[in-house]
N, C-alpha and C positions, 0 to 999 in steps of 0.2 A: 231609794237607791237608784232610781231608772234616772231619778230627774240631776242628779248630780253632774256636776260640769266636770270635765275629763283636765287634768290637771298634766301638764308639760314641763319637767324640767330639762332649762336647756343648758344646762350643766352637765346631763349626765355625757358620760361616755358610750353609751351605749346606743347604735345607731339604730335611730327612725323615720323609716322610709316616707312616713306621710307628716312629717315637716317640714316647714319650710325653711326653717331656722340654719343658717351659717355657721358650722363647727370653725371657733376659732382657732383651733388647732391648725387648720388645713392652709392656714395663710402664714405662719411662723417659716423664718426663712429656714433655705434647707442646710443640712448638715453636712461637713466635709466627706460624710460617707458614702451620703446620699449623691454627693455632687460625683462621686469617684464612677459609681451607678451607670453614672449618663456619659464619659468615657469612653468612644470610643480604643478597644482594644489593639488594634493594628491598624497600621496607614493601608488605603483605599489602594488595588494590585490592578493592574490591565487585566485583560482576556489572556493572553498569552500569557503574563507572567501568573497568575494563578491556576491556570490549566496545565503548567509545566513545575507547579507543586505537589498538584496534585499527580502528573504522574510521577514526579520523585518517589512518592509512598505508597507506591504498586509494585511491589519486589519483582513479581510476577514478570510486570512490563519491563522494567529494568535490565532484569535478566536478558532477555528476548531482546532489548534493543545490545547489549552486549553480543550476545551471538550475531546478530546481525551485523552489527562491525566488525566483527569478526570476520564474517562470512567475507566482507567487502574487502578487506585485507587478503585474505586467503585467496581471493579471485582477482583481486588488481594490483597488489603489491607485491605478496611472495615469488610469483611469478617475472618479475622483475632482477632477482636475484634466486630465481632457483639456475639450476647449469642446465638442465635441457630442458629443449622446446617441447612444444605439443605435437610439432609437423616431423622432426627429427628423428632418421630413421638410424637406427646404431647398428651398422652389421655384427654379427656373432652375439650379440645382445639377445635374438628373439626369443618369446614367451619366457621369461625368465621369474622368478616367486618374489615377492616381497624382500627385500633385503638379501636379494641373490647377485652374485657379481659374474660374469662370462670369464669363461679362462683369459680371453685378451684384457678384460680388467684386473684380472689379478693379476697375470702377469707384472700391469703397469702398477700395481699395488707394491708386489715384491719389488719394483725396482724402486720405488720411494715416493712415486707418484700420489699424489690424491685423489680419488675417484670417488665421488658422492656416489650414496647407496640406493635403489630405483626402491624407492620408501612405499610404493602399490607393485613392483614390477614391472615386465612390459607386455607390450602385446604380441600378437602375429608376423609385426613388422617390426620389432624392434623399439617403437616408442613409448615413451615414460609416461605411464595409465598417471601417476602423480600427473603430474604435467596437463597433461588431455583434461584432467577433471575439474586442476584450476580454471584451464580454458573455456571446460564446459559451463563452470560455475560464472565465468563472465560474460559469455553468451546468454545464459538462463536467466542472469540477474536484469542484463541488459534489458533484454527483451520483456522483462516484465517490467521496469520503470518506463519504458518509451510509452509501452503500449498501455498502461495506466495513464500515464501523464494524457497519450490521444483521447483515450475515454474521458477523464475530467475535462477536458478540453470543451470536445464538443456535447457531453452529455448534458454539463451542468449549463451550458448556454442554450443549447435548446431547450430542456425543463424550465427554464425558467422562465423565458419569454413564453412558453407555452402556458404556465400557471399565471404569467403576471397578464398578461391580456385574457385570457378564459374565452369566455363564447366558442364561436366559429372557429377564433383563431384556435381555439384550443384543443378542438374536434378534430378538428382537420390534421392537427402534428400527431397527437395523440393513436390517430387511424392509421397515418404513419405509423409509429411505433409498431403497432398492433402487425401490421403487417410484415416490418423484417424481422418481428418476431418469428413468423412461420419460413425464416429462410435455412434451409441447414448450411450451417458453418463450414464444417466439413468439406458439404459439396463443393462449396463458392470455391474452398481453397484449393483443391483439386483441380478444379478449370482452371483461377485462375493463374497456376503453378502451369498447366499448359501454356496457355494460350498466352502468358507475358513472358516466359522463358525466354523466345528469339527477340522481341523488342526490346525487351532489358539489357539482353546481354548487347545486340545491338547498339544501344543507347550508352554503355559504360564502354565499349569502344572507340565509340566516336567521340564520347564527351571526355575520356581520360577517367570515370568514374571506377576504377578497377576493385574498388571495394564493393560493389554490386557481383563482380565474378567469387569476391571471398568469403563474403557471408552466402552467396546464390540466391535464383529466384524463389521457394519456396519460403523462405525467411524475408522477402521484399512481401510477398505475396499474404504473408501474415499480420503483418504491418496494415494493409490495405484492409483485409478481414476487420480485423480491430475498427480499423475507423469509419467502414461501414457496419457493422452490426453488433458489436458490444458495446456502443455505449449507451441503446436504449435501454440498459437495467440504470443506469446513475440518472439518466434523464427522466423516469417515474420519478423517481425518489426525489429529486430537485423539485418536478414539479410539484410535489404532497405538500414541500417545506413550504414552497414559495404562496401557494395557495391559501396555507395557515397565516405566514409573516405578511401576505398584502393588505389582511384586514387590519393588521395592529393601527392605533392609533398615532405612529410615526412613519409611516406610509402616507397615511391623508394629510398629515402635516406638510411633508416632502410636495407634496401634489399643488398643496393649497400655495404653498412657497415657489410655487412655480419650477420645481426641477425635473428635468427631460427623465425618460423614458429609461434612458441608458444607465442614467448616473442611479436612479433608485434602484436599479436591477443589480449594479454593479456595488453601491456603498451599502447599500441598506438591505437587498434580500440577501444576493449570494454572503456579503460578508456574516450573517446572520444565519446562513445553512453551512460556516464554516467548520464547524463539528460534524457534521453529518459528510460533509465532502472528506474530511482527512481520514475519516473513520471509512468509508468506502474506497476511497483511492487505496491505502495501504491495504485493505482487503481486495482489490482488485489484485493488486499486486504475485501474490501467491498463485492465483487463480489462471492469471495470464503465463505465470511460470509452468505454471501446470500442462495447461493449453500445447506451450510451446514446446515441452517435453514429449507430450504424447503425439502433435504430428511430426516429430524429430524421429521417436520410436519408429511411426509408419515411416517413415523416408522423403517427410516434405518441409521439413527444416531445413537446417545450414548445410552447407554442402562440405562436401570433401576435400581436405581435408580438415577444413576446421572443426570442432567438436562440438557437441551439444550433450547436455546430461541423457537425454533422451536419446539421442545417436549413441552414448556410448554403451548405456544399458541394452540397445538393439542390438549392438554387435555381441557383446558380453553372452547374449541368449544362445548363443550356438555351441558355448564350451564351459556350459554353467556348471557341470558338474566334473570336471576337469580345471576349472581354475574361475569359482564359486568367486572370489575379491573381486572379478574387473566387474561383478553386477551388484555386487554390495555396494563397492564404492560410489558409484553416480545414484544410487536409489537411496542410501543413506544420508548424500548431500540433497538431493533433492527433499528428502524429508526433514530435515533439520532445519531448509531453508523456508516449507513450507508451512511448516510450525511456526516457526519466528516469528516470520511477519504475520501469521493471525494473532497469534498473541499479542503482539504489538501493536496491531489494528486495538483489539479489545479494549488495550490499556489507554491508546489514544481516545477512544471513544468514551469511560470512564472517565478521564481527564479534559475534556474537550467538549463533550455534550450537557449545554445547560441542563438540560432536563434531569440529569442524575446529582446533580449537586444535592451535597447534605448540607 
């Protein structure tokens, strides 16, 4: 039995690893089934247009980018067509409730007039809290797309030259960072609300700039904050990305093919941290709203008269519990508007960040 020679059928169907033998099954052409198999099921989508499918089917996001146009209509359209201003003061109108009309408005009511209804009230002087809060709502929005857009600006160009050269050069921006990290914000804004007050206003004098006198220094002043010392948080983050993207093997490709400095920083990394930039910028956004609000609150935002959600919630504190709406109102829009856009960040980042694809 030991000496018997070991017998091969290469017939069977039944597979064996230590033959050498060719199943001629495996060369029979293939079948229409088989062919359907190999099929590609949908044509090949951009970045954009796939990443804008995906956040179609984030209820979630959808929602929130609705509220958010909303919000942008409610601050920049309605206002358009409502009947009073934000600065307009209505004699025999003052502090008046919600859907309350002054005897001189009724009067002109009785006589056949039309007279829209103060849909928040008014305040101390007579003007329409509705009004004021659209105004606020365009002031707060404002001010947080500017001062996003300055952050992506310079945050995402310094991180990245910073990550794409490394060494020295890297130490050195980086130490940078480190260090307006330890600057209080605060403080800077405070001086420089002092100390640029007369040359601003000076400067919108003489140049005809007269919208520096109607937003004021304090809101110029914050502007300047922004672009010095918030965009070292976007400028890590750029750097992380770029640090990871410079070793891909289409980087050295880029190099070996002879292209500058600028164009691989410009086509090839930032476009490639383009998920990580939108998802931060829209979250910047709130953030800066926030910002704005709360030195509004202290009294170093926009000036008077024009409104801030923040200005209107600080006056609102003095008659809160006498006429509790005029601090609902701007702390409600500010919260709704701060919501939105981080959910919308979120949804953009699910939608947009390679890394999360299923």
């Amino acid at each position: 039995m030991k000496n018997m020679p070991l017998k091969i059928d290469i017939n069977s169907d039944k597979s064996l690893p230590l033959t050498f033998h060719l199943n001629p099954e495996d060369f029979l052409p293939a079948e229409e089934e088989e062919k359907q198999e190999l099929v590609v099921m949908r044509e090949s989508v951009s970045f954009w247009s796939d990443g804008l499918r995906r956040f179609r089917k984030n209820k979630l996001a959808m929602a929130s980018l609705f509220v958010v146009i909303f919000m942008l209509i409610f601050a920049f359209i309605i206002p358009m067509f409502y009947p009073y201003n934000y600065y307009q003061q209505i004699r025999g109108s003052e502090a008046l409730a919600p859907f309350e009309y002054s005897e001189k408005e009724l009067a002109a009511k009785e006589a056949g007039e039309k007279i829209f209804p103060h849909v928040l009230g008014t305040d101390t002087l007579g003007r329409d809290i509705m009004a004021r809060v659209m105004m606020g709502s365009r002031i707060s929005i404002l001010v947080g797309i500017v001062a996003s857009s300055i952050i992506l600006i310079i945050g995402s160009v310094y991180g990245a030259i910073s990550g794409y050269f490394g060494g020295w050069v890297d130490t050195i921006m980086m130490r940078v960072v480190d260090m307006i990290y330890t600057v209080p914000d605060i403080l800077i804004i405070i001086l420089l609300s002092v100390t640029l007050k007369y040359p601003l206003q000076n400067l919108a004098t003489k140049a005809g700039f007269a919208w520096i006198n109607r937003v004021g220094v304090g809101l110029i002043s914050i502007f300047i904050v922004f672009s010095m010392l918030y965009w070292v948080g976007m400028a890590r983050i750029v750097r992380g990305q770029v640090l990871a993207l410079k070793e891909l093997e289409y980087v050295s490709a880029a190099k070996a093919l002879g292209a500058s400095h600028k164009r691989i920083i410009r086509k090839h990394l930032l476009t490639n941290c383009i998920g990580t930039l939108i998802v931060t910028t829209t979250l910047q956004i709130p953030a800066s709203i926030f910002t704005e609000s709360f030195l509004s609150f202290l009294g170093l935002g926009v000036s008077a008269p024009m409104p801030s959600l923040g200005s209107l919630a600080a006056t609102a504190i003095d008659g809160i519990y006498s006429y509790p709406y005029r601090l609902f109102a701007p702390a409600v829009t500010i919260s709704i508007i701060i919501l939105a856009f981080n959910l919308l960040g979120d949804g953009l980042r699910d939608a947009f960040d390679p890394k999360l694809k299923n």
